[in-house]
ROSE-4610 file (N, C-alpha, C; in Angstrom, 1 decimal, always signed):
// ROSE-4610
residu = [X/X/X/X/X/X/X/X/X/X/X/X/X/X/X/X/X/X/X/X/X/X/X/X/X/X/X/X/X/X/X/X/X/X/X/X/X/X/X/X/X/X/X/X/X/X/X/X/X/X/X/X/X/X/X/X/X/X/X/X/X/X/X/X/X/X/X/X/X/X/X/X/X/X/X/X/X/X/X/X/X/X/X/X/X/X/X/X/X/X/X/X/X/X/X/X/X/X/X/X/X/X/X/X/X/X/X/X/X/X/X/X/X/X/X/X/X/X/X/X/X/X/X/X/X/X/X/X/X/X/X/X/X/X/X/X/X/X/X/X/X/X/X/X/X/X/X/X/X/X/X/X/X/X/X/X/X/X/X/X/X/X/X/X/X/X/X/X/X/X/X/X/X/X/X/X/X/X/X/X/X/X/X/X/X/X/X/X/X/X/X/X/X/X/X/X/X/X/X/X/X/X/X/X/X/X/X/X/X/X/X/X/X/X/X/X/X/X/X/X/X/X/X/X/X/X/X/X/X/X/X/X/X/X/X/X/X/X/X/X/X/X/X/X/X/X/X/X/X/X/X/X/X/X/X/X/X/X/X/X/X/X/X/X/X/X/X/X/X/X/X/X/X/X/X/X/X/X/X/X/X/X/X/X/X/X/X/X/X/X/X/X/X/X/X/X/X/X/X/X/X/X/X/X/X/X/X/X/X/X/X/X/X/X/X/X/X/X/X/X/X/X/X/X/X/X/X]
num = [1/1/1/2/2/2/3/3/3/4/4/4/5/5/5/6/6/6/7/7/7/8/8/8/9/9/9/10/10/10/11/11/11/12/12/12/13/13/13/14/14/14/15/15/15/16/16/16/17/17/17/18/18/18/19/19/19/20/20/20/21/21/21/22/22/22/23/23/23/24/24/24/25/25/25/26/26/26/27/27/27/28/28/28/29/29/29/30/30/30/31/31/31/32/32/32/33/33/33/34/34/34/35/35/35/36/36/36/37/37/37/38/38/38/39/39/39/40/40/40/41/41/41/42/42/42/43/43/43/44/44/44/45/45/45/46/46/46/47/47/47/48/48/48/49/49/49/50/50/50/51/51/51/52/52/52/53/53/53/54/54/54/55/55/55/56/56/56/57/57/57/58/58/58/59/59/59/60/60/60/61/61/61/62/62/62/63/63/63/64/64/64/65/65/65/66/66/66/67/67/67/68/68/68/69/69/69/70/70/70/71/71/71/72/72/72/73/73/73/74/74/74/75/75/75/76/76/76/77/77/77/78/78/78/79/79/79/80/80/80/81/81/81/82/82/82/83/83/83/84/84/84/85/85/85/86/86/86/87/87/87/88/88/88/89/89/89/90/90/90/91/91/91/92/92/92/93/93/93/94/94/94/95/95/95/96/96/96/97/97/97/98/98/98/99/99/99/100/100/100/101/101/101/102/102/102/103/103/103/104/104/104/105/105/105/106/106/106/107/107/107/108/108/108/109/109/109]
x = [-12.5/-12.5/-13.3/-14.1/-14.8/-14.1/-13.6/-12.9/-11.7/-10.9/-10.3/-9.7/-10.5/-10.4/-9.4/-9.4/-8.7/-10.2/-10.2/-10.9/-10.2/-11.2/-10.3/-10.8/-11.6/-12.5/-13.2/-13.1/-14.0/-15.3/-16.2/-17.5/-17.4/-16.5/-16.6/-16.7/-15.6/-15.5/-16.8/-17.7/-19.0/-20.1/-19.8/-20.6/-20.4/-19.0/-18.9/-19.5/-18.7/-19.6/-21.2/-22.0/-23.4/-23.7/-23.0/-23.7/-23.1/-22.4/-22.3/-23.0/-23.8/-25.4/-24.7/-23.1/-23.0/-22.0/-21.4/-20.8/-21.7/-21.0/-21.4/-20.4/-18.9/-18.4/-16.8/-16.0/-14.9/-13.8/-12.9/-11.7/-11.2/-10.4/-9.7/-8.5/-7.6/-6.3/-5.9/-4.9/-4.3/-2.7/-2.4/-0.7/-0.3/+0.5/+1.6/+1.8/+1.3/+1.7/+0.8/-0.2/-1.0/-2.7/-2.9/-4.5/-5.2/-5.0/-5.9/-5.8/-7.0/-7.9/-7.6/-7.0/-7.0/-8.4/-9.5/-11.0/-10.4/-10.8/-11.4/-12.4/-13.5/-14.9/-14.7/-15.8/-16.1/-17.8/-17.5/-19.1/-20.2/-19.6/-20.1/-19.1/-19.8/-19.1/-18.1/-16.7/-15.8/-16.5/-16.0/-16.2/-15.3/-14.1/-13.5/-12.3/-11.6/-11.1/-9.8/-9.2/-8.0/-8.1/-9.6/-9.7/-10.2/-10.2/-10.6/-9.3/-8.8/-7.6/-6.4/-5.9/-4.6/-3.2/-3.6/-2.8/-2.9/-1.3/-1.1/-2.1/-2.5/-3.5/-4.7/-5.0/-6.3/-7.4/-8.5/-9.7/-11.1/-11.6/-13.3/-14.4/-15.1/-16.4/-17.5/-18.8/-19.6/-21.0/-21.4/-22.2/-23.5/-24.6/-25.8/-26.6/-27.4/-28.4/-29.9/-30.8/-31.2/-32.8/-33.6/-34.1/-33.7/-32.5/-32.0/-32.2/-31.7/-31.7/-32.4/-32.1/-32.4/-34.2/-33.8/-35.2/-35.9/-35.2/-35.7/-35.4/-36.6/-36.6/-35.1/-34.8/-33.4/-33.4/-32.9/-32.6/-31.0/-30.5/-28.9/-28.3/-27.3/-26.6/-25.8/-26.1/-25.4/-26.2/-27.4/-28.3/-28.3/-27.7/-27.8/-26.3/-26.2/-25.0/-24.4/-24.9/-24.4/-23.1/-22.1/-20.9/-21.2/-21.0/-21.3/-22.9/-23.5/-25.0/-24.7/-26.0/-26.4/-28.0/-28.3/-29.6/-30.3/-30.8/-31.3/-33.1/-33.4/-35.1/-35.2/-34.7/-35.3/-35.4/-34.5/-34.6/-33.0/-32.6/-31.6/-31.0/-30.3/-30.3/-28.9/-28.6/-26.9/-27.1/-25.4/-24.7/-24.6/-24.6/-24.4/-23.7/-23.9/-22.8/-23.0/-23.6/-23.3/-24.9/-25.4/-26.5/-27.0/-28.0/-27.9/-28.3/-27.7/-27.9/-28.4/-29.5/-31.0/-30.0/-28.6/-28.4/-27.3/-26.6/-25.4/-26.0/-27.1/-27.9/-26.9/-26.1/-24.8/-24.7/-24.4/-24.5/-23.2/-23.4/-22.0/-22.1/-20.9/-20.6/-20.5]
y = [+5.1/+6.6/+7.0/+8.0/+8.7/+9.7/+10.8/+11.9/+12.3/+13.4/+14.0/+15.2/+16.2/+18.0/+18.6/+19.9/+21.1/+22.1/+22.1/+23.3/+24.4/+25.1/+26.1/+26.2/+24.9/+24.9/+23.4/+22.7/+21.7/+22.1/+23.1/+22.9/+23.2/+24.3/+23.8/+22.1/+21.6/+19.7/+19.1/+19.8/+19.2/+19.3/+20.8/+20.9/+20.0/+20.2/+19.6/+18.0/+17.9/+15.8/+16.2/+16.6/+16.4/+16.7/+17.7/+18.0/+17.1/+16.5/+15.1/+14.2/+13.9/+13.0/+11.5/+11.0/+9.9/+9.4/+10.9/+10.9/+11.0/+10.0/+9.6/+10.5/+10.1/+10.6/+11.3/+12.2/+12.4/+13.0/+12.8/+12.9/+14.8/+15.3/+16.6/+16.8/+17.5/+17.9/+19.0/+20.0/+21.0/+20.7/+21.2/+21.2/+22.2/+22.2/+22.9/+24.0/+25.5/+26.7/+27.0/+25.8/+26.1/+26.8/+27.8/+27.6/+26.7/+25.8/+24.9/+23.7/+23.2/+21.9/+20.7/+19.7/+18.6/+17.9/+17.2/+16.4/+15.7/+14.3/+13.0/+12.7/+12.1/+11.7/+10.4/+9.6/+7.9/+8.0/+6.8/+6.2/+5.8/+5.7/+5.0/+5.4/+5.6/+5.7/+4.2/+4.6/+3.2/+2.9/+1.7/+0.7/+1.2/+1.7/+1.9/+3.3/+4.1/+5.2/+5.2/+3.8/+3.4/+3.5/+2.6/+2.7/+3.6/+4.7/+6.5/+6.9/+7.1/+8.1/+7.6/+7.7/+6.5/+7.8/+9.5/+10.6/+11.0/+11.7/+12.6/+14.0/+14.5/+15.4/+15.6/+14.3/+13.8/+13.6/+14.5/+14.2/+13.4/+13.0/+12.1/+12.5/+12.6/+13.3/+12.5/+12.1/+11.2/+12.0/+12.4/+12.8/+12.3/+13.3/+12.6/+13.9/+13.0/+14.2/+14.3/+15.2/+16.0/+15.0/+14.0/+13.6/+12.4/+11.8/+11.1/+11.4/+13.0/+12.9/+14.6/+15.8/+17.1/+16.9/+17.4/+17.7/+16.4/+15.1/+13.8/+14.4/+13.0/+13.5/+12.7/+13.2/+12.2/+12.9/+11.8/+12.0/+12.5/+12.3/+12.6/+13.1/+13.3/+13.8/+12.5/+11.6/+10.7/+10.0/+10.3/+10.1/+11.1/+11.7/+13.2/+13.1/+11.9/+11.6/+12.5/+14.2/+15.1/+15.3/+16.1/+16.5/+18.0/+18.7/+20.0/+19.9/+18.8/+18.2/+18.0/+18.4/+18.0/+17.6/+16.8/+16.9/+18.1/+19.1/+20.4/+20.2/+20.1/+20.3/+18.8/+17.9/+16.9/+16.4/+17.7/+17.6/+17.1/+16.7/+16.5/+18.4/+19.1/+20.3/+20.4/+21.9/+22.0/+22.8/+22.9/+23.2/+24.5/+25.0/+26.6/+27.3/+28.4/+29.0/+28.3/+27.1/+26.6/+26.7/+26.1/+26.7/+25.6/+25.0/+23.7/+24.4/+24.1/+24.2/+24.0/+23.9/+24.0/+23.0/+24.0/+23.3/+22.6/+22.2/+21.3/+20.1/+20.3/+19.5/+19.1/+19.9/+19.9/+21.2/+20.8/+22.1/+22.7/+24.2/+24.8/+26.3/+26.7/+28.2/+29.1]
z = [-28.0/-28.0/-29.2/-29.0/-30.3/-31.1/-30.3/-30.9/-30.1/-30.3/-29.1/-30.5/-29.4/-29.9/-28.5/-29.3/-28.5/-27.8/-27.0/-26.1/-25.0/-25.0/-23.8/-22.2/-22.0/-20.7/-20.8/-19.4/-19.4/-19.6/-19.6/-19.8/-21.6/-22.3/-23.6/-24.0/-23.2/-23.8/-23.4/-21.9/-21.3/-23.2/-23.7/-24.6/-25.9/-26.6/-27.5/-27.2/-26.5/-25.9/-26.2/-25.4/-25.5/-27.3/-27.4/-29.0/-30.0/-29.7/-30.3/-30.8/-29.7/-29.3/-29.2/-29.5/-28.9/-28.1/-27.4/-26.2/-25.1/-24.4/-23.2/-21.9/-22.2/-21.1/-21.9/-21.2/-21.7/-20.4/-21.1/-20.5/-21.0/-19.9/-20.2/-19.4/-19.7/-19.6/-20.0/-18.9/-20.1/-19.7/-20.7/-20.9/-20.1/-19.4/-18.9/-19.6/-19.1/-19.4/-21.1/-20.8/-22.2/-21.8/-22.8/-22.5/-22.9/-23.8/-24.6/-23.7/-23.7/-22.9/-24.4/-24.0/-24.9/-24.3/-24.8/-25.0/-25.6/-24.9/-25.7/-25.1/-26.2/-26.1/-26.2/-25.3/-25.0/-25.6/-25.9/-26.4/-25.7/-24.0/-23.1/-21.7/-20.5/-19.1/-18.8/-18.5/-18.2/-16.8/-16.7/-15.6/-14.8/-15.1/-14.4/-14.2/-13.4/-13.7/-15.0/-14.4/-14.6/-16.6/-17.0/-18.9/-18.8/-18.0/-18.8/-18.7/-17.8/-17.3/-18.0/-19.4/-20.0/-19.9/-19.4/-19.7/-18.4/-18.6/-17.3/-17.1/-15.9/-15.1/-16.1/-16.4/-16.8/-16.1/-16.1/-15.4/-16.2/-15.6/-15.9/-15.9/-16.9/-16.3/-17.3/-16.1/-17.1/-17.7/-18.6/-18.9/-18.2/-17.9/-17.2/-17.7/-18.6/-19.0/-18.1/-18.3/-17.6/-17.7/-17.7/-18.1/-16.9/-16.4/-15.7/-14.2/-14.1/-12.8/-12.4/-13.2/-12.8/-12.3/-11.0/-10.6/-9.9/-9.6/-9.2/-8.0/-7.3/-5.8/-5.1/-4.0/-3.5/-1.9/-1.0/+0.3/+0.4/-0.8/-0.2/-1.3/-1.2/-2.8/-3.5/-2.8/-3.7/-4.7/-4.5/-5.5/-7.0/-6.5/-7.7/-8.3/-9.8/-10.0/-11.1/-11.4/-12.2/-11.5/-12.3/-11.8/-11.3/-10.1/-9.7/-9.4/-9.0/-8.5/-7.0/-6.1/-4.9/-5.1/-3.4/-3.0/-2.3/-2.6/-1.8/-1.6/-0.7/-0.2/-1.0/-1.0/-1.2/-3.0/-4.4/-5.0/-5.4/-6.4/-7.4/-8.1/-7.6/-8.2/-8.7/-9.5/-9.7/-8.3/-7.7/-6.4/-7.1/-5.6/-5.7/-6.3/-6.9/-8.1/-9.5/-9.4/-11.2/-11.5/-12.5/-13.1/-14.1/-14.2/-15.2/-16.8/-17.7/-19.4/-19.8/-20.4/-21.4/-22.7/-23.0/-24.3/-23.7/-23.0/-22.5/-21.8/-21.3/-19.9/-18.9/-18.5/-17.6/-16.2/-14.9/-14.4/-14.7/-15.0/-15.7/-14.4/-14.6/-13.9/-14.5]
């Protein structure tokens, strides 16, 4: 594990990770009847869900910067491995409603 902060939104934890520059992937949770988002930052995407997810209503998310995939060509969306990513007209895009980040390189809402 790299760090683990307080935030108030998975796409805050999307940001803090990238501006990092050596997170790769993190984990989020909130507490019961809390607004604050518990982040932990990874150095690298796990192999597996089971060594990310070690806490209860813990979610995964792998960083994929924009350089990787925004704007590559793809026949399907499973080529388009952003979180909140499809394949549209044959491109790699963010899914409707979210918007990709110039400074996050994440699609956010």
């Amino acid at each position: 594990m790299l760090w683990t902060r307080e935030a108030v939104s998975k796409s805050q934890c999307a940001v803090l990770c990238v501006q990092s520059g050596t997170c790769a992937s993190f984990t989020f949770s909130r507490a019961a009847g809390s607004l604050l988002t518990s982040c932990r930052a990874y150095t690298r995407a796990m192999a597996s869900l089971d060594a990310a997810i070690t806490y209860a209503n813990a979610k995964y998310y792998v960083i994929v910067h924009k350089m990787d995939w925004m704007d590559t060509a793809c026949s399907d969306g499973s080529e388009c491995p952003a979180h909140n990513s499809g394949c549209y007209s044959g491109r790699c895009l963010c899914d409707w409603g979210f918007f990709y980040s110039e400074t996050s390189h994440i699609c956010l809402t």
